[in-house]
Steps between C-alpha positions, in 0.01 A plus 500: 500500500368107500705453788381817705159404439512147640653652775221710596289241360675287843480797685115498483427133500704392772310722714805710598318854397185395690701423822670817422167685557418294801832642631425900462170434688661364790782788487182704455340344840870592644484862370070587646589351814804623607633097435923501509594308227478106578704300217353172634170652481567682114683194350284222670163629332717592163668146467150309625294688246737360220442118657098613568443638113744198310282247695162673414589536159699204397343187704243439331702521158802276595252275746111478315572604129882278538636770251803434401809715677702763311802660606325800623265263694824365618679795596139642675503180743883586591412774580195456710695200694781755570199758597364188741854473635544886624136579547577216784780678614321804537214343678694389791578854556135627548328503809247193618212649408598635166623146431118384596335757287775410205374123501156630505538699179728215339183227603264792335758481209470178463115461497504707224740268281417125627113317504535447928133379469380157333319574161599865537612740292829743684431823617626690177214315290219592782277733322481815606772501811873514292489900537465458881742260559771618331470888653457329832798332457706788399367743822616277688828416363620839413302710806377227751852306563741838541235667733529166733816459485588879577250368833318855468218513672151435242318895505239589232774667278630126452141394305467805328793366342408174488190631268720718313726224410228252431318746275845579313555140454119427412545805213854341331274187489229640304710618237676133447134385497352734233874405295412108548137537467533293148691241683377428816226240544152592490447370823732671680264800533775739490381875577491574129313184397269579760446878412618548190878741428318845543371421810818333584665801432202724696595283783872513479498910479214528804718286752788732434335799584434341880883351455597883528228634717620287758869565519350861603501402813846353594726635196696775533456743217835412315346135499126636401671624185702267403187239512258738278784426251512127573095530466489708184769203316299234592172637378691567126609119591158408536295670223759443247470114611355260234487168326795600255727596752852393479560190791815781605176792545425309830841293563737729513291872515228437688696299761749728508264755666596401855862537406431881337309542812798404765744703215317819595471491820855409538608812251274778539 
């Protein structure tokens, strides 16, 4: 059981479940617009999202704090070089101007983790603006790059998604933010510093309710359905969110809603 645990304890930290999430949203960009499956397309976003969320999370511990490195830290940076190695690969395969846009999100990536400006703080510590940067980052990773790349033509169903996905990925966000409200610094001015958890959660169920209206008009019903059930999950996600929360409540559930998401539409 100690074993099985550490394994799903690796599972979660070295960023494999998130990337695994990042993965059913671009299958779920292939399935709305008619996309044929790309595996340079899946498997470059899925193996750069393990290299993107290792370097967010574990630079500053290995290169500010100089903590010292486990095996797990060990076997997390083998992993992410091997990640580096094949989400290279893959990115040599993609089209020019995915491969611009890619860089774009990478240099957004890194802004968030490193202090590019003298007597700055990085992006992630930027009061107010974490929330933004990160759902930016995933619409265009998981919905922006497979659209381009496909070379469809841009038409106003394309930023319908785009606000569907950024709203999705804005939602997911709140609930890690009401979890690490007793955590995060002050100044960060997360959404449930700034308005307190019942707002929070106010917010979180009133942005879903647009989430759905808008699929109205470019899902087919099949689709319509299986979101209202997507919906209806995340809002018991979001007002059973709080403080005392489990780290796996948001880890491994709440991140796995993309995956449950891709899961349905694929079976049903």
């Amino acid at each position: 059981m100690k074993l099985l645990k550490q394994f799903f304890d690796f599972y979660l930290n070295s960023s494999i479940h998130v990337a695994l999430s990042c993965y059913a949203l671009v299958r779920i960009t292939f399935h709305f617009f008619h996309i044929q499956y790309d595996t340079s397309m899946a498997l470059f976003v899925f193996f750069g999202t393990i290299v993107g969320y290792n370097f967010v999370k574990y630079d500053a511990l290995v290169r500010v704090k100089k903590k010292p490195i486990g095996i797990q830290l060990k076997m997390i940076a083998a992993l992410s070089f091997i990640s580096i190695i094949l989400a290279g690969y893959y990115f040599f395969h993609l089209k020019r101007i995915t491969q611009i846009v890619s860089v774009v999100i990478f240099a957004v990536t890194a802004l968030y983790t490193l202090p590019f400006f003298p007597n700055r703080k990085n992006a992630r510590n930027w009061a107010g603006v974490k929330i933004y940067i990160v759902a930016l980052c995933w619409v265009g990773a998981t919905l922006v790059l497979p659209y381009i790349n496909a070379e469809i033509p841009f038409t106003a169903d394309f930023f319908i998604k785009c606000i569907q996905r950024f709203v999705l990925v804005f939602v997911l966000i709140l609930v890690f933010e009401i979890l690490d409200l007793a955590n995060d610094d002050p100044h960060l001015q997360t959404v449930p510093q700034t308005i307190g958890v019942k707002r929070t959660k106010i917010l979180g169920f009133s942005l879903l309710v647009p989430f759905w209206v808008l699929g109205i008009l470019s899902f087919a019903l099949h689709d319509l359905m299986i979101n209202l059930i997507m919906v209806v999950t995340l809002m018991f996600f979001i007002f059973f969110a709080n403080t005392n929360r489990s780290k796996y409540y948001t880890s491994f559930w709440v991140e796995s809603v993309p995956i449950f998401w891709w899961l349905m539409l694929v079976f049903f």
